[in-house]
C-alpha positions in Angstrom: 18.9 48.0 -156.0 18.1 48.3 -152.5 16.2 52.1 -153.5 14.1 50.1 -156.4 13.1 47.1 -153.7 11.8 49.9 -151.4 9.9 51.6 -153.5 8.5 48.6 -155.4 7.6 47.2 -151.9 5.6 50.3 -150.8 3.9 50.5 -154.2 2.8 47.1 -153.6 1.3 48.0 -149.8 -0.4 51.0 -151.4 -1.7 49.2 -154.4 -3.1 46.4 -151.7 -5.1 48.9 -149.7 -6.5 50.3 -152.3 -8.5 47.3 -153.5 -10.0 47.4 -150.4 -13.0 49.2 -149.0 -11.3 52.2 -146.8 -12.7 50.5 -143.3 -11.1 47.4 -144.0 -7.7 48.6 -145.1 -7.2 50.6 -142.1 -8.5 48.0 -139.7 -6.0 45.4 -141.4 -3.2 47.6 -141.4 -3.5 48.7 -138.2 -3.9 45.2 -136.8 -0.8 44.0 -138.4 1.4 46.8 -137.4 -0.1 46.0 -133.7 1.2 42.6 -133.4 4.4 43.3 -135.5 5.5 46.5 -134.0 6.2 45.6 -130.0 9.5 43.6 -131.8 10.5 45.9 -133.4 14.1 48.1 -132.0 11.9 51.6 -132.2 9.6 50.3 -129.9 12.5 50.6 -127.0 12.6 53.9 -127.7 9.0 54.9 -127.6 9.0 52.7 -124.3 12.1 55.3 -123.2 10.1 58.3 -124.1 6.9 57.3 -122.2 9.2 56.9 -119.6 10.1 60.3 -120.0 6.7 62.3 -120.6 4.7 60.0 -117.9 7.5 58.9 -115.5 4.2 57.6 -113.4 2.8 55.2 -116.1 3.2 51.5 -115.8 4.9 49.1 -117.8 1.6 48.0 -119.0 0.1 50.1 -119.6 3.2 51.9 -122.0 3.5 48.7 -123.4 -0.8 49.5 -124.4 0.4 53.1 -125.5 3.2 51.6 -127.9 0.4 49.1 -129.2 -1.8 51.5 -130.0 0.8 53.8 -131.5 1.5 51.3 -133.8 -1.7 50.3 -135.1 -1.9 54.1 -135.6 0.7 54.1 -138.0 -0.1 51.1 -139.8 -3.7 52.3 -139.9 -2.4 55.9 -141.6 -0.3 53.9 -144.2 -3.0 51.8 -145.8 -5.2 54.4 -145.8 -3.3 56.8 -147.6 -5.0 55.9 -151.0 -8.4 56.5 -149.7 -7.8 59.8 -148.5 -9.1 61.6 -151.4 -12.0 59.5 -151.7 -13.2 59.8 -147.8 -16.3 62.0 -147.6 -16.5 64.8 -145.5 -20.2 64.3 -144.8 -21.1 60.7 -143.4 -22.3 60.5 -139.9 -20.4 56.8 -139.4 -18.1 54.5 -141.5 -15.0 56.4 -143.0 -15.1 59.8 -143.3 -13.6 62.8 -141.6 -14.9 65.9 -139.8 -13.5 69.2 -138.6 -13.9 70.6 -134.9 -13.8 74.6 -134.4 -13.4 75.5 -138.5 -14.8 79.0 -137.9 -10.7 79.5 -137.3 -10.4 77.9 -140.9 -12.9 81.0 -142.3 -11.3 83.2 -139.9 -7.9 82.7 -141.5 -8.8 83.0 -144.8 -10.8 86.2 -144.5 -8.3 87.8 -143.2 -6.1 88.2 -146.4 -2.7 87.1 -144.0 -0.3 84.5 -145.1 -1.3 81.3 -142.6 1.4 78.7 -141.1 -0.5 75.5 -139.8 1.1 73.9 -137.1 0.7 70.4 -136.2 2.1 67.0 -135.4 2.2 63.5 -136.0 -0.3 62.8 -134.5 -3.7 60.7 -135.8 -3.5 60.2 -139.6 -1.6 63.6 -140.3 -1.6 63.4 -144.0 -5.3 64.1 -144.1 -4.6 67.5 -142.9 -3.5 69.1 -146.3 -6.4 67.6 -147.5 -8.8 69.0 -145.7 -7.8 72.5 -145.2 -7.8 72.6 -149.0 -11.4 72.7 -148.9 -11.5 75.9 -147.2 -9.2 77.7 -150.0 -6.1 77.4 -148.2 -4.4 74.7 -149.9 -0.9 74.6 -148.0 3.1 73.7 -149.1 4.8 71.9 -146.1 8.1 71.1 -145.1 9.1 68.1 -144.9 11.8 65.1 -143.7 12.8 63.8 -147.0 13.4 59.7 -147.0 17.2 58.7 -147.7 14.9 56.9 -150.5 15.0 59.4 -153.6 12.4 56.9 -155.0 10.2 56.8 -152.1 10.4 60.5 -151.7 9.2 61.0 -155.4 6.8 58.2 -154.6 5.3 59.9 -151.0 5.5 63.2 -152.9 3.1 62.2 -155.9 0.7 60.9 -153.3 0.7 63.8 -151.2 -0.3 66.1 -153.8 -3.2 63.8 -155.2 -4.2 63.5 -151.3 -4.1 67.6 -151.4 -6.0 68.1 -154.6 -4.5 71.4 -155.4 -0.9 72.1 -156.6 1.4 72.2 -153.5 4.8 72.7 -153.1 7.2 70.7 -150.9 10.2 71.9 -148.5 12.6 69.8 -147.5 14.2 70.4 -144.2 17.6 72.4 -144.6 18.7 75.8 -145.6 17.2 75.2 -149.3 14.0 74.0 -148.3 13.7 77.2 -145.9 14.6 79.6 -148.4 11.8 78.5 -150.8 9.5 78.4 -148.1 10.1 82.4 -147.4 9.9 82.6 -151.0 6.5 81.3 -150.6 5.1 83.1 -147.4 6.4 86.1 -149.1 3.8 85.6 -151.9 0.8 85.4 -149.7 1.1 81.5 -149.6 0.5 79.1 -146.8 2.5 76.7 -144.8 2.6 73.6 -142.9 4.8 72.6 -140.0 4.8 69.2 -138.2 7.1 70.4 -135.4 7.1 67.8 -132.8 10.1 66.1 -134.0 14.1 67.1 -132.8 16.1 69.1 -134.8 19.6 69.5 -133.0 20.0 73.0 -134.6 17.1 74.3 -133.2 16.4 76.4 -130.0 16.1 74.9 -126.7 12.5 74.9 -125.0 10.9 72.2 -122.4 8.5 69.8 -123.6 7.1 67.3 -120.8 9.2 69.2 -118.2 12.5 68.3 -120.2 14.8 70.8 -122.6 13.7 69.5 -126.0 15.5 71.4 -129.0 13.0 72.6 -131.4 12.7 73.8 -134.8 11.8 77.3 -134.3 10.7 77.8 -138.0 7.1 78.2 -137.2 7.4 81.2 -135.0 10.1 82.9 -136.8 8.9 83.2 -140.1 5.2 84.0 -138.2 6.9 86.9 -136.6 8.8 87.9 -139.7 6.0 87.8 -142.3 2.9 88.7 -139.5 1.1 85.3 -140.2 -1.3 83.7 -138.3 -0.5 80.5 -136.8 -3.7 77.9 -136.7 -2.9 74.9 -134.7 -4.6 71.6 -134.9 -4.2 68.1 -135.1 -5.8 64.9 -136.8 -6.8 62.3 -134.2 -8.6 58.9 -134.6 -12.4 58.0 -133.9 -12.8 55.0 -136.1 -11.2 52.7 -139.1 -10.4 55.5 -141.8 -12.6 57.8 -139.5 -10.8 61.1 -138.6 -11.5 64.5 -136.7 -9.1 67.7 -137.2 -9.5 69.3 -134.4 -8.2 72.9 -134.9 -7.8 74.4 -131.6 -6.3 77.9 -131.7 -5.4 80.8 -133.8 -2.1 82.4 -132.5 -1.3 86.2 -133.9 2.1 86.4 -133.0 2.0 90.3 -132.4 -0.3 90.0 -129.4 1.1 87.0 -127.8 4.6 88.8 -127.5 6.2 91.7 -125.6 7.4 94.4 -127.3 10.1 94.4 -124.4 11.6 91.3 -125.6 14.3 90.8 -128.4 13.7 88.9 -131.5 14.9 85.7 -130.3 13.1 85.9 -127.0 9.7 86.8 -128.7 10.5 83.3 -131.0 11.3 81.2 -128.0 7.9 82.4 -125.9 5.8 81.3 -129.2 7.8 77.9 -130.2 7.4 77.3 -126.5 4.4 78.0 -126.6 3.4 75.6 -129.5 5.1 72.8 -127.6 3.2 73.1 -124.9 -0.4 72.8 -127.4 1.7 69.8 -128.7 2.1 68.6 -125.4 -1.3 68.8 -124.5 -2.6 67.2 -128.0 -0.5 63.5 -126.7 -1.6 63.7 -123.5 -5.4 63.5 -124.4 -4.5 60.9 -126.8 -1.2 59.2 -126.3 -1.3 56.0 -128.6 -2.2 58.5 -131.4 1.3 60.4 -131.6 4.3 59.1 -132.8 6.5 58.1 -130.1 9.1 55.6 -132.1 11.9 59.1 -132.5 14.4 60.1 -130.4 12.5 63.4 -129.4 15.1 64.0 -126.5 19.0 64.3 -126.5 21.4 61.3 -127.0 22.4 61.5 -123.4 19.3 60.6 -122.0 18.7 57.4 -124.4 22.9 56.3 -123.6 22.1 56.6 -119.9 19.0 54.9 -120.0 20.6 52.0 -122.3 23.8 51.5 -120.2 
């Protein structure tokens, strides 16, 4: 019952923004999540991880960074059924644009499977969206909600946000072995790698060891794929820039010196530290409510 009530609930949110005009939905739902969100428990833990990644920052002005985060989020929520609709064209209003897309033709002329790396960071669902208008319509992995119905839910709207037929892949061993299934087929790929995965490798992120899901630079160095980083970041209500800022060939940014797992550290580091650079520009546009650290520094901080 409790699965039904969720997903009858989100239906509901979704079905509200979408009788609205695009600007206004995001402008609502971001206001709402504003005032809502500082009392809410996760917003202790985005306080603890400003904490971390700016030690010099005031409590104001966190407290600014945590507001802001949150009208992100509730922003990116009601505008998920607009996304398809945005145009790509309009010089104010709603709309999106892309920054640096002569790596988007690069990529695609160059006949090599592609992993796009990213974050949570702006209104990251767009992303799939718009790099399906240069050809390279991309299957991502994926957190699956404990919500079977929600994830059906999320995934229907996902693929309508795409426009093309994508595939999705859970985190885990299953969800990996499709996606080498896939990248073995000439497909393409997108990672959001910015949240902790306990089984991953250990690189520093903000000057702290941060385990990392390494799946982005191993399967580049297995299946020689270029990796095109980039991020979606906010200028407006339901206005939106992906910004793609580099194209990584994983044979040239490693040693031939260093051992398979070495060569995957120096590149997942390496994407942390773009990662790291994308908040720092623009803080209240990431997603700072997840433990991204161990569970020893939140108990310490909490005691």
């Amino acid at each position: 019952m409790k699965h039904h009530l969720e997903a009858w609930g989100l239906k509901g949110l979704l079905w509200s923004a979408s009788k609205m005009p695009a600007g206004l939905s995001s402008r609502l739902g971001g206001g709402i999540a504003r005032h809502i969100g500082l009392f809410l428990p996760s917003s202790h833990i985005a306080d603890l991880n400003l904490q971390r990644a700016f030690p010099t920052l005031g409590k104001q002005s966190r407290k600014k960074i945590i507001q802001g985060c949150w009208g992100n989020i509730g922003s990116t929520l009601a505008e998920l059924p607009h996304l398809p609709t945005l145009p790509s064209d309009s010089e104010s209003g709603p709309g999106w644009r892309v920054l640096n897309d002569q790596l988007l033709h690069h990529a695609r002329q160059s006949g090599r499977p592609v992993i796009f790396f990213s974050g949570h960071l702006g209104n990251w669902e767009l992303m799939p969206l718009i790099v399906a208008h240069y050809g390279m319509g991309f299957s991502p992995f994926y957190r699956a909600p404990n919500n079977p119905l929600v994830d059906q839910l999320l995934c229907q709207l996902r693929r309508r946000i795409a426009g093309v037929p994508v595939s999705f892949f859970p985190k885990g061993k299953q969800g990996a072995r499709e996606a080498v299934h896939h990248l073995a087929k000439g497909g393409y790929l997108g990672v959001l790698g910015d949240q902790k995965m306990n089984d991953g490798i250990e690189v520093s992120f903000f000057g702290h060891p941060t385990m990392t899901a390494p799946a982005a630079a191993a399967l580049a160095l297995r299946f020689n794929a270029l990796i095109i980083t980039g991020y979606v970041w906010r200028e407006g209500p339901a206005r939106l820039v992906l910004e793609v800022t580099s194209s990584l060939d994983p044979q040239t940014l490693t040693k031939p010196f260093l051992s398979r797992h070495e060569m995957i550290r120096h590149l997942t580091q390496r994407l942390n530290d773009e990662l790291e650079q994308w908040i720092t520009k623009r803080p209240e546009n990431w997603l700072w409510l997840h433990r991204r650290w161990a569970k020893s520094y939140y108990q310490n901080k909490e005691k």
